[in-house]
C-alpha positions as CSV (number, residue, x, y, z in Angstrom):
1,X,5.5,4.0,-4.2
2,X,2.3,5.4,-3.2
3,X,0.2,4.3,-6.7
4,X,1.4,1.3,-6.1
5,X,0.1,1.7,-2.3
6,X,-3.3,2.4,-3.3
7,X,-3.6,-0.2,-6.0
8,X,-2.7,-2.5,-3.1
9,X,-5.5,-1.1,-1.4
10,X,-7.8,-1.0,-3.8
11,X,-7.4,-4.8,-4.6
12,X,-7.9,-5.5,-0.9
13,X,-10.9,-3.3,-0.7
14,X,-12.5,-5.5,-3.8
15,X,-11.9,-8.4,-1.8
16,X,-13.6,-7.4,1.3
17,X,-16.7,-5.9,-0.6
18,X,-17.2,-8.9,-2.9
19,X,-17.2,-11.3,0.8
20,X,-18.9,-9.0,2.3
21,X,-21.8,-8.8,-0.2
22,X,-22.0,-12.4,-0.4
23,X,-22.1,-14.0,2.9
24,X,-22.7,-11.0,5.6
25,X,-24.4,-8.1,4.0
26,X,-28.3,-9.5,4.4
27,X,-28.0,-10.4,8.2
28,X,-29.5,-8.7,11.4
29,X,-26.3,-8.9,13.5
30,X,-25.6,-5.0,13.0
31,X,-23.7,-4.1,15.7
32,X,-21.3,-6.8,14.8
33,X,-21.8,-6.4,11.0
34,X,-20.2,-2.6,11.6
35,X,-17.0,-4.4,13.3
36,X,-16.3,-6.3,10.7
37,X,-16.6,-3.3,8.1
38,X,-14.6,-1.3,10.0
39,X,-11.9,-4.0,10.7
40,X,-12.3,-4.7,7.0
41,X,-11.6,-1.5,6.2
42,X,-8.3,-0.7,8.4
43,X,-7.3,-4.3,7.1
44,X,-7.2,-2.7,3.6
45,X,-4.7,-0.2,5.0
46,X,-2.5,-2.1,6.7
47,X,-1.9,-5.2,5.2
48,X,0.1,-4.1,2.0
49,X,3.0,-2.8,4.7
50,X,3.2,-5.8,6.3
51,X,5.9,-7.9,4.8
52,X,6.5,-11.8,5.3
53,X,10.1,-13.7,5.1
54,X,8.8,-16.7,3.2
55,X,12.6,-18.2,2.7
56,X,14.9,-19.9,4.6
57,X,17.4,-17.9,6.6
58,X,21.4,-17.8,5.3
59,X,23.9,-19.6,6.9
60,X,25.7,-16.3,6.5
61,X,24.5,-12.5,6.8
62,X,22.2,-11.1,5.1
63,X,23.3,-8.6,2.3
64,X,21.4,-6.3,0.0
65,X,22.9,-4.4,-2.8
66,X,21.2,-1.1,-3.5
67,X,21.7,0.7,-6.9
68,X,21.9,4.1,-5.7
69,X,22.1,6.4,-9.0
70,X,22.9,6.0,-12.6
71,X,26.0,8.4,-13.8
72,X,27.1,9.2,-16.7
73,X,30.5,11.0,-17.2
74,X,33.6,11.3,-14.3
75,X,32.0,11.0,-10.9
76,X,35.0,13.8,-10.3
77,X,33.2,16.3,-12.0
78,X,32.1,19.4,-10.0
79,X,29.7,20.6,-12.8
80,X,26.2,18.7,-12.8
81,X,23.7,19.0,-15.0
82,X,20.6,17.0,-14.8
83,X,18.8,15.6,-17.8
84,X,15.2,17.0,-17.8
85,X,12.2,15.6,-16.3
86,X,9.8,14.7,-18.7
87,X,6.2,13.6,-18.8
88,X,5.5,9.2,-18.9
89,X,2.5,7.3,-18.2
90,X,3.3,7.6,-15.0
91,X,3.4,10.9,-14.3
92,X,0.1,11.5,-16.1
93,X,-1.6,8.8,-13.8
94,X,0.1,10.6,-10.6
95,X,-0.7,13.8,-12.2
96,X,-4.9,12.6,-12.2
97,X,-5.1,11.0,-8.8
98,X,-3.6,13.6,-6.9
99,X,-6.1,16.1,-9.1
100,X,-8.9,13.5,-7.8
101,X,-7.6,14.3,-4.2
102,X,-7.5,18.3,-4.1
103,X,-11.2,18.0,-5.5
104,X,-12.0,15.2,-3.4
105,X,-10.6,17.8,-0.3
106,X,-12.6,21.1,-2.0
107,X,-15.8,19.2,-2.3
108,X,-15.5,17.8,1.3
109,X,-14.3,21.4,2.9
110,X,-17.5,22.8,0.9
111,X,-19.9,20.5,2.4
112,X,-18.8,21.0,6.1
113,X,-18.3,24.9,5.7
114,X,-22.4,24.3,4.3
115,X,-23.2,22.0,7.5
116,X,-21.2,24.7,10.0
117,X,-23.8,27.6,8.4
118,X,-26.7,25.4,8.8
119,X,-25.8,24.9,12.2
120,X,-25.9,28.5,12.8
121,X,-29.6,29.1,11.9
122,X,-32.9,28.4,13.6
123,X,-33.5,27.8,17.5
124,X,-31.5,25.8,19.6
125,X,-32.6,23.8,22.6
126,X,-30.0,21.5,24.9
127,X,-31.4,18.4,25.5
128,X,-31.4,16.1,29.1
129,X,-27.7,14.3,27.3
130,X,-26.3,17.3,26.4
131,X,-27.1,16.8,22.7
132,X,-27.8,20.1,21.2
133,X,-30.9,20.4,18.9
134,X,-31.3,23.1,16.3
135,X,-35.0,23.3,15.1
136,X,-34.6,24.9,11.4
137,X,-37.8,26.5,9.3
138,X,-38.4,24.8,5.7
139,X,-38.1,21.2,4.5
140,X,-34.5,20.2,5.6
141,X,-34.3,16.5,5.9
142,X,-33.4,15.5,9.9
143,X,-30.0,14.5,10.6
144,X,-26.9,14.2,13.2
145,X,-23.7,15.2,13.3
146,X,-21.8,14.4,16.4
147,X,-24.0,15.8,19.1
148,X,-25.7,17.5,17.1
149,X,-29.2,17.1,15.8
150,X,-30.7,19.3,13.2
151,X,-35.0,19.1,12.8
152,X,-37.3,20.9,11.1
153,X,-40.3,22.8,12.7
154,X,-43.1,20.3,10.9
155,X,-41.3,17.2,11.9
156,X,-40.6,18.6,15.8
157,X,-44.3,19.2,15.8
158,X,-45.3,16.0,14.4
159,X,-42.8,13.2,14.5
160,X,-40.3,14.4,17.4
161,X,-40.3,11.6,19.3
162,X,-39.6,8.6,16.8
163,X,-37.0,10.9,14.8
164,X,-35.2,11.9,18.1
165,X,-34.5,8.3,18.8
166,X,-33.2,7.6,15.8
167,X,-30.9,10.4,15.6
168,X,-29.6,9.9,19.2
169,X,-28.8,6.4,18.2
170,X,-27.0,7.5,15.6
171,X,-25.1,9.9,18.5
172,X,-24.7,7.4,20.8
173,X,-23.4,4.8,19.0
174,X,-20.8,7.2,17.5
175,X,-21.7,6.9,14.0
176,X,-20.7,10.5,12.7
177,X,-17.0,9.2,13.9
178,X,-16.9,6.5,11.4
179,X,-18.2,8.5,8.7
180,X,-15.2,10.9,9.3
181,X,-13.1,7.7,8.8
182,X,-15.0,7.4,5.8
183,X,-15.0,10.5,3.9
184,X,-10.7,10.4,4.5
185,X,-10.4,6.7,2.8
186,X,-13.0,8.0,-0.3
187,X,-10.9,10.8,-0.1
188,X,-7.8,8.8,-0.8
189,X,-9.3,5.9,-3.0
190,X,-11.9,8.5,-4.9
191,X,-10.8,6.1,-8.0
192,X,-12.2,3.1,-6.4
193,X,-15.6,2.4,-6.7
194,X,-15.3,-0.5,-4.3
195,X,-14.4,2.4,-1.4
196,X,-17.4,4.3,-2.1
197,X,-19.4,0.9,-1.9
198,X,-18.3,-0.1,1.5
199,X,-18.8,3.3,2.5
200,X,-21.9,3.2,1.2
201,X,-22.3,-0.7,3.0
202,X,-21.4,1.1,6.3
203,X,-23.8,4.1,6.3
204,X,-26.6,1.7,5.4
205,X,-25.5,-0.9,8.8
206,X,-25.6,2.6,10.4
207,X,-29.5,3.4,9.7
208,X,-30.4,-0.7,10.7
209,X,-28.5,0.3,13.8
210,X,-30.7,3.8,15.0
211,X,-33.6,1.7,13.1
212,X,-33.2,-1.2,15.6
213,X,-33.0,1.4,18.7
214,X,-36.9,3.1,17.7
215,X,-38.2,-0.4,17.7
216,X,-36.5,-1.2,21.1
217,X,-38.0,1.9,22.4
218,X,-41.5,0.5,21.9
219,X,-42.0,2.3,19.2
220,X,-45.4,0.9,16.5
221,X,-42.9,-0.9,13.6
222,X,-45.6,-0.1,11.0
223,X,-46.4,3.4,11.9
224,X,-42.3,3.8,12.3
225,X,-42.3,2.9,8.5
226,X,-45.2,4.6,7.4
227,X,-42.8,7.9,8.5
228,X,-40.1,6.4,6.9
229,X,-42.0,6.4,3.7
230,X,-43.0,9.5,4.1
231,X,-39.5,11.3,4.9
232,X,-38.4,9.3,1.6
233,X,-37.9,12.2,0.3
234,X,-35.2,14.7,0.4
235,X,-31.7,15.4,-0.5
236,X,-28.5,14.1,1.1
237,X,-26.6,17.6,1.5
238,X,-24.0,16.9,3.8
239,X,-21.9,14.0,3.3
240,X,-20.4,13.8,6.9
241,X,-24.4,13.3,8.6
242,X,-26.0,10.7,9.9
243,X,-29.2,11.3,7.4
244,X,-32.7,10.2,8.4
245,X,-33.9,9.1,5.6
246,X,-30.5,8.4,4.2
247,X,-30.3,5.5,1.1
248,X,-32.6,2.2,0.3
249,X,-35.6,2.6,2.3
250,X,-36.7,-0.8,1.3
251,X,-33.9,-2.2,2.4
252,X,-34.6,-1.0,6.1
253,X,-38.4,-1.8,6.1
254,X,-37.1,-5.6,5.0
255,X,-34.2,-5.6,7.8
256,X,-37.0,-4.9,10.4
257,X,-39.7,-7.4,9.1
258,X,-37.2,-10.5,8.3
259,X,-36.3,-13.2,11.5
260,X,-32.9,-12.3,13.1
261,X,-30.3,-14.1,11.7
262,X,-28.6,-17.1,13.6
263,X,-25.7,-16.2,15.7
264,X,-23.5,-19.4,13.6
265,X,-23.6,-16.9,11.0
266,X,-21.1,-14.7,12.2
267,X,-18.9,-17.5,11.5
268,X,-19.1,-16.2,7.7
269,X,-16.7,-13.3,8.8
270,X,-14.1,-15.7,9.0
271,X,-13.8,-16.2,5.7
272,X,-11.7,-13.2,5.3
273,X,-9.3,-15.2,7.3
274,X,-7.6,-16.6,3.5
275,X,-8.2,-13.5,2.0
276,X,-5.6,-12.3,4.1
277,X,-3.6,-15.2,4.1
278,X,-3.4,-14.5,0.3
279,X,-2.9,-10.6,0.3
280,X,0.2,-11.3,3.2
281,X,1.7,-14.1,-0.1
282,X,1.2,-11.8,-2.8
283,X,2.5,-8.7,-1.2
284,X,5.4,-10.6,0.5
285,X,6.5,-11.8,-2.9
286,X,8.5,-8.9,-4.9
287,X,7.0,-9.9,-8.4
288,X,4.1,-8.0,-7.0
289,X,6.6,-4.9,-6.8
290,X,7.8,-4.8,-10.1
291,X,5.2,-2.2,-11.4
292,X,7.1,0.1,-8.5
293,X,10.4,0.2,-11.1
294,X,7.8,1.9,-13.5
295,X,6.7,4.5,-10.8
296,X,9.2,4.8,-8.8
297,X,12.2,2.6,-10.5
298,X,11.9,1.0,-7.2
299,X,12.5,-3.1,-7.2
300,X,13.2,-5.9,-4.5
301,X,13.6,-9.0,-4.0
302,X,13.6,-11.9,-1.3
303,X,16.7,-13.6,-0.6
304,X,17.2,-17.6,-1.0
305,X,20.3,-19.8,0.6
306,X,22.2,-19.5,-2.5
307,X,21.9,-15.8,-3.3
308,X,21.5,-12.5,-1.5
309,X,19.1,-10.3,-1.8
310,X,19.0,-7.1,-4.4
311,X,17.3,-3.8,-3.1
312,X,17.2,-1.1,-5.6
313,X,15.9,2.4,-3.7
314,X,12.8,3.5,-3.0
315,X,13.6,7.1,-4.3
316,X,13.5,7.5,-8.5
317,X,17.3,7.2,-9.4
318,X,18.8,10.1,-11.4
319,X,20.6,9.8,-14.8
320,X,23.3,12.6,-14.2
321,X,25.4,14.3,-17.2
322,X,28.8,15.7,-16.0
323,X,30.1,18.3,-18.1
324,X,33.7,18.2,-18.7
325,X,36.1,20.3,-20.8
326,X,37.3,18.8,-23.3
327,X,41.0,18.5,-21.9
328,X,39.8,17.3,-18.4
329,X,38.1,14.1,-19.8
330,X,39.9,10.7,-19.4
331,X,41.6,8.8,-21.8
332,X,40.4,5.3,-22.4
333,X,43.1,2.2,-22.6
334,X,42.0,-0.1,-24.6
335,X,39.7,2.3,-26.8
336,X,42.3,2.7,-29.8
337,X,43.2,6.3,-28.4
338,X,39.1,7.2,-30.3
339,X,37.9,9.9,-27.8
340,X,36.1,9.0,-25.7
341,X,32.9,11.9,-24.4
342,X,32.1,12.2,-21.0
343,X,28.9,14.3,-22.3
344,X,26.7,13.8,-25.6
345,X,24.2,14.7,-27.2
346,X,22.5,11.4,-27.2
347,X,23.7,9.3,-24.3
348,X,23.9,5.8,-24.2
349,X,21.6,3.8,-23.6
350,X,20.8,0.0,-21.7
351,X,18.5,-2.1,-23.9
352,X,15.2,-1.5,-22.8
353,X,16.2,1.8,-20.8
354,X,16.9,2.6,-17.4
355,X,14.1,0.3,-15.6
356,X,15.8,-2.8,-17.4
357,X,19.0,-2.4,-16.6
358,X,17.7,-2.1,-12.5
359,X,15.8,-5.5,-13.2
360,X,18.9,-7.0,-14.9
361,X,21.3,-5.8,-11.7
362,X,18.9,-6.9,-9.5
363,X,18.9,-10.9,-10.8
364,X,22.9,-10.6,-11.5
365,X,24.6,-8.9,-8.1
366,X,25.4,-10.8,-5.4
367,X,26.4,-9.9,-1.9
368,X,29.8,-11.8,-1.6
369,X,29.3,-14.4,1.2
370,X,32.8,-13.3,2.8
371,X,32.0,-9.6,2.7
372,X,28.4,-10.3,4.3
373,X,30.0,-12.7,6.4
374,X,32.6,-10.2,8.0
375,X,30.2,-7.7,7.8
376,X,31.5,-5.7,5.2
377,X,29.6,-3.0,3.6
378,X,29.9,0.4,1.4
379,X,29.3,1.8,-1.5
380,X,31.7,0.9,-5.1
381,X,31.9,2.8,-7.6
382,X,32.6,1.4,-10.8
383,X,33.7,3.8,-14.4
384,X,33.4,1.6,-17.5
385,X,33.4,3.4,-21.7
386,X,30.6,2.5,-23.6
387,X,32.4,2.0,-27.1
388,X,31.1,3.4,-30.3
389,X,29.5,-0.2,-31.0
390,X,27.9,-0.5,-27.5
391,X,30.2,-2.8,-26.0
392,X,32.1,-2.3,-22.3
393,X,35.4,-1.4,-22.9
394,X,37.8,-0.5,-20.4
395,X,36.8,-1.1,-16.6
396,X,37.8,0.8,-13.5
397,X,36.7,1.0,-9.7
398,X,37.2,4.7,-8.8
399,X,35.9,4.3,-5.5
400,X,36.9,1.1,-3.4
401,X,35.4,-0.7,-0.6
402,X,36.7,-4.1,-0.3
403,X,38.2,-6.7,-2.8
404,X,35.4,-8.7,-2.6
405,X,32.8,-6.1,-3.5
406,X,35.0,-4.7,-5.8
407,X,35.3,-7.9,-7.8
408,X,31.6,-8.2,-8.2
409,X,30.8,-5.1,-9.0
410,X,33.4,-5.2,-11.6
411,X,32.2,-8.8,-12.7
412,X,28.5,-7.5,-13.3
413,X,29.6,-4.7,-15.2
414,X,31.4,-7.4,-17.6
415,X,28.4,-9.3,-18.1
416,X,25.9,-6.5,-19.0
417,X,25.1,-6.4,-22.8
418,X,25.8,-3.9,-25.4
419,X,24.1,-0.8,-24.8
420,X,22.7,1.7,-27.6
421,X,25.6,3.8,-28.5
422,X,25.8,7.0,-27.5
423,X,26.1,9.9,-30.2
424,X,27.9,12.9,-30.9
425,X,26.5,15.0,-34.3
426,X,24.7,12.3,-35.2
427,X,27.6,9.6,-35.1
428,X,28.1,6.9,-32.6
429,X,31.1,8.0,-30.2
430,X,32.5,6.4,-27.1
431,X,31.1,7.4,-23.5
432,X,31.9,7.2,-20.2
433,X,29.6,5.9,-17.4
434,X,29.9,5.7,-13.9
435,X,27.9,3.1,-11.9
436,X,27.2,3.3,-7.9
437,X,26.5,0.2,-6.3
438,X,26.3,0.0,-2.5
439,X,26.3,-2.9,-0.6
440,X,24.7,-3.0,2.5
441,X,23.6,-5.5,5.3
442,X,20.1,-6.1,6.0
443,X,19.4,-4.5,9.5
444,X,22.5,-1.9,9.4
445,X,20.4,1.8,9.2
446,X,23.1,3.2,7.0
447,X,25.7,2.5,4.4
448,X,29.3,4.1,5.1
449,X,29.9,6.3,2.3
């Protein structure tokens, strides 16, 4: 479930940079140009939870049938041995990202424990705001972080007033908070590169902000640049400060020289107002889910008048072996007295494996309209042999709720196709499998066991 959170995020955050490169990214409005990153940026977050009903509402309740586990073997059993976890696609991909996080975390924790031991050195002086100014020997690069403003000794001597500005505007407008909003999404969506480029579009509205401020001081635009140009140079050591000198210089000299953009042009921003639209569709619509039954074997979908909806879990189901000795397992009727295993070697097998047969339960049960009706719920549990040639054979609920649930979880178990035999020394052999199926009522916070 959470891959498939972040590749909702992702897409959203590609959406938002590719708008916000083309109609707001070259205007002078900067103040509001940081809104709408920032509300761009929780947007990204948030929408993929939100969730739309986009059907018609029953003339009866509404019912969801969750597949709670796959069983193979008498659901009697006390002895449970679980079939080994073993490495997918999946699990390499979850394996990665979450390696991309703990680095992600190290490199982060590195560069503050780095800005914390800077902070430490030189001379500190406590300015008229409260602002606390560490003067620092050598050729570090002015910055902020928080209310703090690190300077070197040159720079204090020569350029104190200009730089000060800038990097109280940076203060005062609470930059180094955004940033720390920042740092946590990279942090999250390190994959992304369209993350790092909105982050990158928000530091950059950051220095036309404290830019802006210096010239509203009174401050000589050409000499302001001439310093600019001059402080090009440096390196960007701390990711969570508010650098001088930080990114395209000549995009800063041009966002001071150009005319101020017309206020209509903020109307631009409202083109996100579809892009939502369409990200609320797609993510209300459970095809857009499906890649959940390869992560997490996790499926929905939305209910219409004629059919209720199917809800498989949100947790990975569990194919369970229960052991048996021999003289405790069941005999079959209508097997031809063939043994029948309740544990093999190879077990049998749903065409396609265990993610089809959710998708194929999903389309086939049905909450019975009487059952939802009278607000009827629980959880059947139906025991069917898989013969030696893959078809159903005999048929037995083992744990009843109510006639009508009953019937239809016995009536989907009919219909499924011939499964992949299972096999004992290298022969097919009949098996028994056991099949939970709760029914549940949208809205109810638990199903009766």
């Amino acid at each position: 479930m959470l891959l498939v959170y972040q590749i909702k995020v992702g897409l959203c955050l590609i959406a938002f940079y590719l708008l916000w490169k083309m109609l707001l990214s070259r205007e002078t409005f900067h103040r509001f140009n940081r809104v709408a990153l920032l509300v761009a940026l929780a947007l990204a977050l948030v929408l993929p939870w939100i969730r739309l009903s986009l059907d018609a509402p029953a003339s009866v309740a509404q019912g969801v049938v969750t597949l709670d586990e796959i069983i193979v073997g008498q659901a009697t059993a006390t002895h449970v041995h679980k079939m080994p976890w073993s490495w997918n696609a999946i699990n390499v991909v979850t394996a990665v990202y979450f390696l991309g996080v703990v680095l992600a975390i190290v490199w982060l924790l590195h560069s503050q424990w780095n800005l914390h031991h800077l902070l430490k050195k030189g001379r500190k002086e406590v300015l008229a705001n409260g602002t606390t100014l560490h003067v620092l020997p050598g050729n570090i690069t002015p910055f902020s972080y928080f209310r703090h403003i690190v300077i070197n000794e040159q720079d204090y001597r020569d350029n104190a007033h200009e730089i000060l500005v800038h990097e109280q505007a940076h203060i005062g407008l609470r930059h180094s908070w955004d940033i720390v909003f920042m740092e946590l999404l990279t942090l999250f969506q390190w994959w992304n590169p369209a993350a790092w480029l909105l982050c990158r579009e928000l530091r950059q509205v950051h220095e036309y902000e404290a830019d802006e401020a210096v010239l509203n001081e009174g401050v000589d635009a050409k000499q302001y640049q001439l310093l600019l140009i001059r402080k090009s140079v440096g390196n960007q050591l701390f990711s969570m400060a508010n650098n001088f000198n930080y990114q395209s210089l000549k995009k800063r000299i041009r966002m001071m020289t150009i005319n101020k953009s017309s206020q209509w042009k903020r109307l631009r921003a409202l083109a996100v107002v579809p892009v939502i639209a369409l990200a609320l569709l797609a993510f209300a619509n459970p095809t857009t889910d499906e890649t959940s039954v390869l992560a997490n074997k996790s499926v929905s979908a939305s209910p219409t008048p004629q059919e209720s909806e199917v809800q498989l879990p949100e947790t990975t189901p569990e194919l369970v072996v229960v052991a048996y000795t021999e003289e405790q397992a069941p005999e079959a009727d209508g097997t031809n007295k063939e043994k029948t295993y309740n544990s093999v070697e190879q077990m049998p097998e749903f065409p396609g494996g265990e993610a089809a047969l959710m998708q194929y339960l999903m389309k086939h049960v049905h909450y019975p309209a009487n059952a939802a009706k009278n607000k009827i719920e629980g959880r059947v549990i139906v025991q069917f042999v898989i013969k030696k040639t893959g078809e159903i054979g005999e048929i037995k609920v083992i744990r009843s709720v109510d006639e009508e649930l009953d019937a239809e979880a016995v009536r989907v178990v009919k219909t499924l196709p011939n499964f992949t035999p299972g096999r004992q020394n290298g022969k097919p052999v009949a098996v028994w499998y056991t099949l939970p199926i709760s029914f549940k009522l949208q809205g109810n916070p638990q199903t009766p066991n």
